[in-house]
Structures are given as structure tokens and as C-alpha cells.
N, CA, C and O of each residue as an XYZ file, in Angstrom:
396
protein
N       9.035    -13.863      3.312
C       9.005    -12.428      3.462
C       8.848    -12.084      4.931
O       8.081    -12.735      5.639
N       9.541    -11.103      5.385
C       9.654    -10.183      6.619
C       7.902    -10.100      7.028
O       7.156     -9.413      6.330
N       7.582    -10.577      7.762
C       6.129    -10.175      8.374
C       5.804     -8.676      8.360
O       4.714     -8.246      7.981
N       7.028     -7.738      8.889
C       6.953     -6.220      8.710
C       7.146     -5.740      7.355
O       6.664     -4.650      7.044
N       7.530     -6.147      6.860
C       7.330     -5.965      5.106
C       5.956     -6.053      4.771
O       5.197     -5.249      4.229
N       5.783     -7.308      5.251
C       4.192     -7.558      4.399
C       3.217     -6.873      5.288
O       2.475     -6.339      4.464
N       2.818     -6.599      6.327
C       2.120     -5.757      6.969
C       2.365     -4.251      6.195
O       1.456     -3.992      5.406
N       3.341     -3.308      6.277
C       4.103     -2.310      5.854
C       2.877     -2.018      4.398
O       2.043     -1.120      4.281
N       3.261     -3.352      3.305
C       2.647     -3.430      2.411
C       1.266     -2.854      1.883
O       0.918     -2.092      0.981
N       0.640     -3.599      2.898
C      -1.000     -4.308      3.059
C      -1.240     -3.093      3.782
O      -2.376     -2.679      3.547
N      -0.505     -2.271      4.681
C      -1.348     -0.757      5.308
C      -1.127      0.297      4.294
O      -1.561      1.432      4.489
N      -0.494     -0.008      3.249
C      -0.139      1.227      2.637
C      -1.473      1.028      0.981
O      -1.896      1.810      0.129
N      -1.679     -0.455      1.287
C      -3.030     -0.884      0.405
C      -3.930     -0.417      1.135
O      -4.864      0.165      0.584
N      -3.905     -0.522      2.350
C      -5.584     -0.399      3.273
C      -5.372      1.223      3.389
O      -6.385      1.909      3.525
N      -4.066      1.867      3.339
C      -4.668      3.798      3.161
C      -5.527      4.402      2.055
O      -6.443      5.218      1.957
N      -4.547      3.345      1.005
C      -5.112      3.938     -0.177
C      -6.647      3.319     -0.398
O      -7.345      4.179     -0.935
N      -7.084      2.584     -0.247
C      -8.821      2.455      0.110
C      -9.229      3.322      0.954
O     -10.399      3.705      0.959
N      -8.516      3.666      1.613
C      -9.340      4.512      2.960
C      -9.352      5.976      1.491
O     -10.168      6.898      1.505
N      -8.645      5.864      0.785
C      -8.951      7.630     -0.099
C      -9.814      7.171     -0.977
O     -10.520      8.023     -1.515
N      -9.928      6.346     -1.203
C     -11.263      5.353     -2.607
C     -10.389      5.629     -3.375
O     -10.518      6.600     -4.120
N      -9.382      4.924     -3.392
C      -8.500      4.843     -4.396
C      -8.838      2.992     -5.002
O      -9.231      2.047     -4.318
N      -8.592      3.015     -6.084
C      -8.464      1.737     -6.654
C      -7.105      0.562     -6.107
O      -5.888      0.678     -6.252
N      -7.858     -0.464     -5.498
C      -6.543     -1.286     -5.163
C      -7.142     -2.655     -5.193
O      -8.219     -3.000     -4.706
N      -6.260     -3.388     -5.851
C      -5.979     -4.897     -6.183
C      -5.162     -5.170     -5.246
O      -4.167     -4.565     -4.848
N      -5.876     -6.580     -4.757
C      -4.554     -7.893     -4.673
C      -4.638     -8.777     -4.687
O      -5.792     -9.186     -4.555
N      -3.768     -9.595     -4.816
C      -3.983    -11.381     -5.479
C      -2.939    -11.486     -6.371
O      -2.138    -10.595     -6.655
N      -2.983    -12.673     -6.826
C      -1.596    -13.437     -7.764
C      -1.958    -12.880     -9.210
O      -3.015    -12.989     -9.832
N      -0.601    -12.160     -9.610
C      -0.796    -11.982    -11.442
C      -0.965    -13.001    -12.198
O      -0.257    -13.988    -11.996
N      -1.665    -13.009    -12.952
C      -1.441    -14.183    -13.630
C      -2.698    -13.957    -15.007
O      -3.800    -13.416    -14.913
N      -2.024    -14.609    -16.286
C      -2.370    -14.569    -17.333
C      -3.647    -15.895    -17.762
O      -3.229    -17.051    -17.693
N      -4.887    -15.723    -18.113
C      -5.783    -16.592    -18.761
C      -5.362    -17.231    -19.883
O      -4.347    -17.151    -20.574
N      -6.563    -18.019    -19.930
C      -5.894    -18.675    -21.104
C      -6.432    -18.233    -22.667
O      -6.174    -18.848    -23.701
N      -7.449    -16.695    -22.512
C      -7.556    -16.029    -23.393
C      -7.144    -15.234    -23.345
O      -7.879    -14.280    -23.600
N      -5.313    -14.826    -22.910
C      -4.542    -13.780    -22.662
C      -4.922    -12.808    -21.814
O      -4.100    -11.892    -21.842
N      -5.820    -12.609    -21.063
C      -6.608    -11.576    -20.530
C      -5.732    -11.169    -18.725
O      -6.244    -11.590    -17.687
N      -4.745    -10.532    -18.723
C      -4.316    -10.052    -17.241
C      -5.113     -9.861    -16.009
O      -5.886     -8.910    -16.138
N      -5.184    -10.443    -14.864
C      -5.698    -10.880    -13.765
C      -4.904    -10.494    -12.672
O      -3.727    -10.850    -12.617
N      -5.452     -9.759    -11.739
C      -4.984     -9.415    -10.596
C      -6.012    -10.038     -9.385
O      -7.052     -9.445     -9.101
N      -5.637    -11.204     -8.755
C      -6.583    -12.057     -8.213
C      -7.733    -12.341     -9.066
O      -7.438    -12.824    -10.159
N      -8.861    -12.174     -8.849
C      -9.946    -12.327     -9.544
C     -10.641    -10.884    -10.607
O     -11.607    -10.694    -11.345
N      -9.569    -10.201    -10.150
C     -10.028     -8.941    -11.160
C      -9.235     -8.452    -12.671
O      -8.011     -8.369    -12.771
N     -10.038     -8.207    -13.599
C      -9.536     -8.171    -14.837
C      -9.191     -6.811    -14.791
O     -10.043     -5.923    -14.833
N      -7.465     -6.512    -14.669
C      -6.443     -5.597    -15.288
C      -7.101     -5.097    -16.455
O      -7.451     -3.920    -16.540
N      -7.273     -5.884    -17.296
C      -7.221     -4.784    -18.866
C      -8.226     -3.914    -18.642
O      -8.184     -2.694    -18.799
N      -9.384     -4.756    -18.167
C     -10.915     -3.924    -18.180
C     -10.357     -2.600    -17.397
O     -10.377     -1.566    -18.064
N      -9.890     -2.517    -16.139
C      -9.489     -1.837    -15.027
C      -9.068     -0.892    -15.659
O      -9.668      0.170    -15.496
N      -7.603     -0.928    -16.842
C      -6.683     -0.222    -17.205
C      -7.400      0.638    -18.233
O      -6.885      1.742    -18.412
N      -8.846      0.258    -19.180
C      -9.594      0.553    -19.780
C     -10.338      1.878    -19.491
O     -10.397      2.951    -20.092
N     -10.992      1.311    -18.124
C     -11.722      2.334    -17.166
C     -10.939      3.842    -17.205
O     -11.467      4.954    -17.246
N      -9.487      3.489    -17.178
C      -8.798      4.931    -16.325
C      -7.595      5.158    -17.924
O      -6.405      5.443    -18.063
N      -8.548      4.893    -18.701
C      -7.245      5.490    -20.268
C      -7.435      6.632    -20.186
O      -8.416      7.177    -19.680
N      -6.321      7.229    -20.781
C      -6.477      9.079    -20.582
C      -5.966      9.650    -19.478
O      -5.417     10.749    -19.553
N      -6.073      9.027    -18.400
C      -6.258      9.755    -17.344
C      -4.768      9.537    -16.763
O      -4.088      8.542    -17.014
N      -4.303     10.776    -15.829
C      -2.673     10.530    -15.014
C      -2.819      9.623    -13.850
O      -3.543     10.039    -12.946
N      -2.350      8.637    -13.727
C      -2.364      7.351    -12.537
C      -0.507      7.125    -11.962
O       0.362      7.081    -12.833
N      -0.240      7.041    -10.924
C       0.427      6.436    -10.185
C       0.573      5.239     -9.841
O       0.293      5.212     -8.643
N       0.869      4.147    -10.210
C       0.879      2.590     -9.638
C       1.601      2.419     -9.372
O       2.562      2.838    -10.016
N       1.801      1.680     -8.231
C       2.621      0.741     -7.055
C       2.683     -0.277     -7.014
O       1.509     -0.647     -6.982
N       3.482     -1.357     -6.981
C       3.126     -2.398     -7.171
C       4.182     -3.348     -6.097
O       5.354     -3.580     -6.394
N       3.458     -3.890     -4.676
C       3.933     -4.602     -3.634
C       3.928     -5.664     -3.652
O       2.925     -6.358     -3.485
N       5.580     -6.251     -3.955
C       5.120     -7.343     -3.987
C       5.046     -8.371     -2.337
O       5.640     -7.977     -1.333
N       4.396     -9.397     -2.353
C       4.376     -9.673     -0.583
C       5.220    -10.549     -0.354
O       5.520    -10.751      0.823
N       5.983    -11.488     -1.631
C       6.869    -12.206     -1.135
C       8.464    -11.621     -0.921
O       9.437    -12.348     -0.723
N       8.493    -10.086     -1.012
C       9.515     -9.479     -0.908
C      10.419     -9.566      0.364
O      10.279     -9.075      1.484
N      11.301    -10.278     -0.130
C      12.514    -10.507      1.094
C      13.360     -9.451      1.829
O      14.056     -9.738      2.803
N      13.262     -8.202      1.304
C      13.954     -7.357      1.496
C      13.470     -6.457      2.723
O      12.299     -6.082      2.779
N      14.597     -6.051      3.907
C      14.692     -5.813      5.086
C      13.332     -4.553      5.131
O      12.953     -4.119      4.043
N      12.795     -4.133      6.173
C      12.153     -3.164      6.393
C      12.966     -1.913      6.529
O      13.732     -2.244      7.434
N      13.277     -0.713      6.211
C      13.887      0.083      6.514
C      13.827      0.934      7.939
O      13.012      1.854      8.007
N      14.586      0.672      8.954
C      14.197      1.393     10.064
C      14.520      3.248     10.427
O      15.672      3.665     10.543
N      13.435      4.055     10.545
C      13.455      5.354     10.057
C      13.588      6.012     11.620
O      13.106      5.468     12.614
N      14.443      7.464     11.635
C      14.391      7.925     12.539
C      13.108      9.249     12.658
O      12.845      9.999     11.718
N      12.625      9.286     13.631
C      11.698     10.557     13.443
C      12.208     11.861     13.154
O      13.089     11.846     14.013
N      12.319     12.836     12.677
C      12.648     14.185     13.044
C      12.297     14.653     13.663
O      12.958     15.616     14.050
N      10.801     14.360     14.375
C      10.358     15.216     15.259
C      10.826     15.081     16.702
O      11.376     15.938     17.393
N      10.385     13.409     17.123
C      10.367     13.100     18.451
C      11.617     11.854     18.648
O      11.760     11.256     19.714
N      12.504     11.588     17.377
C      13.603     11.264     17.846
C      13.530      9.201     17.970
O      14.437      8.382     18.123
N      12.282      9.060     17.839
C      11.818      7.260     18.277
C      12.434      6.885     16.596
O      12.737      7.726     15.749
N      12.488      5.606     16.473
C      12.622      4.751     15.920
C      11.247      4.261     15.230
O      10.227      3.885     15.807
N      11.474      4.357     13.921
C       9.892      3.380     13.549
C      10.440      2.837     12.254
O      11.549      2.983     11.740
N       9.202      2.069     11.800
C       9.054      1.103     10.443
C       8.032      1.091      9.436
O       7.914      0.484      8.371
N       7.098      2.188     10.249
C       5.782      2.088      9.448
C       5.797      3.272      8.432
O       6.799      3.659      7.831
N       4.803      3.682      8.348
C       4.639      4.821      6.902
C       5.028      6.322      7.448
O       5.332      7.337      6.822
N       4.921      6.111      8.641
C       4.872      7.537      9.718
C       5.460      6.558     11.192
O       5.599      5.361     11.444
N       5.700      7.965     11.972
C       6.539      7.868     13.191
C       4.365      7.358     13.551
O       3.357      7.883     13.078
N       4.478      6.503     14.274
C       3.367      6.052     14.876
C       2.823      6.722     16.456
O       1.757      6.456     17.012
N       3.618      7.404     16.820
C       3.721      8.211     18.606
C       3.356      9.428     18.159
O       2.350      9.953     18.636
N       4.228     10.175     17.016
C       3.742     11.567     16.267
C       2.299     12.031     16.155
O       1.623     12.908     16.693
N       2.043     10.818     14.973
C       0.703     10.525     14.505
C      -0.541     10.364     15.768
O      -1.535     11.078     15.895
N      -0.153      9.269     16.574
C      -1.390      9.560     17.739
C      -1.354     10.636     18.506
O      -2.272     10.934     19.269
N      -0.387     11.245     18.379
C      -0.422     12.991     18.924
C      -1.236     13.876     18.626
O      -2.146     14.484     19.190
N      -0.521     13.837     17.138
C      -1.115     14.705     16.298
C      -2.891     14.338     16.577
O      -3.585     15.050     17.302
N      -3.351     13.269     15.947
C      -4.834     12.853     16.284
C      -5.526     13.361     17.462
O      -6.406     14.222     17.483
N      -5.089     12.808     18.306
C      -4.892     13.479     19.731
C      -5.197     14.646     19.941
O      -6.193     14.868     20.629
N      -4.465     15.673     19.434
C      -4.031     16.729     19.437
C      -5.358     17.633     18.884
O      -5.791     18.673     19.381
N      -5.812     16.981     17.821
C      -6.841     17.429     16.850
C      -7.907     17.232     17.675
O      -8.695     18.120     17.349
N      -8.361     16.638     18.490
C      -9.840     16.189     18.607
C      -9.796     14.871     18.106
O     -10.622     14.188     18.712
N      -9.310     14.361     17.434
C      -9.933     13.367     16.254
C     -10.099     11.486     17.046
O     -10.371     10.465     16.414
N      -9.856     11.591     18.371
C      -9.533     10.579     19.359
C     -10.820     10.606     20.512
O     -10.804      9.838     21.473
């Protein structure tokens, strides 16, 4: 896998913690009392926790071979790869106080 893929990935896991959002990672894989595993954490229990409720899941995989998409800004015209124009964003921050 593309190193910028898997980075790409893994920041778009590390945002969604930054909202306390629920996020797994590790190898799927099935017990041998059928029980679904996401690294060391039990899926079913997980999926248990949040019945009822409206959820969104994503699911990255890291050995994904497939190219990074390279995006143009609308604003400032640069070239990027990440989730956001990255020059925008420290502006914007910037811009705010928030630096």
C-alpha cells in the first residue's frame, strides 16, 4: 500500500477520535467461538452498545493499493492529498487565533 494512502487513512481515524467518536483498528478476524474481532476488540459487543441508534461506518482498509487522489484547492489553487487543502487550513487556524 501507498504510504499516502495509509497515512490519509490513519488521519481520518485519528480525526474521528479527536470528536470521541468510536474507532477500531487491527486485523478482522473471526474466534473460534464465532465472536467478530477488530484487533483485540469485540465487534458484536461494540455493535450491541450502539443498536437502535443511526451510525455511519467506514471501513479503511490499509493494505489498499489504490492511488491517492490528488485534489485541487478551490480556494488557493495548490495541489493536495490530504482531507483538506493543508496551506488553507493553517490559515484559516491562523487566522482564528487558534495558533
Amino acid at each position: 500500500m501507498s504510504a499516502m494512502r495509509r497515512a490519509a487513512i490513519l488521519k481520518l481515524a485519528s480525526a474521528a477520535y479527536e470528536m470521541k467518536l468510536d474507532v477500531m483498528n487491527g486485523v478482522i478476524a473471526r474466534d473460534n467461538d464465532g465472536v467478530w474481532r477488530i484487533g483485540g476488540h469485540d465487534l458484536t459487543d461494540w455493535l450491541a452498545r450502539h443498536e437502535g441508534e443511526e451510525a455511519a461506518l467506514v471501513l479503511g482498509l490499509l493494505n489498499d493499493e489504490r492511488p491517492v487522489e490528488v485534489r485541487t484547492c478551490r480556494t488557493c489553487g495548490r495541489d493536495y492529498t490530504d482531507l483538506e487543502c493543508p496551506y488553507c487550513r493553517a490559515n484559516r487556524i491562523r487566522l482564528r487565533g487558534h495558533a
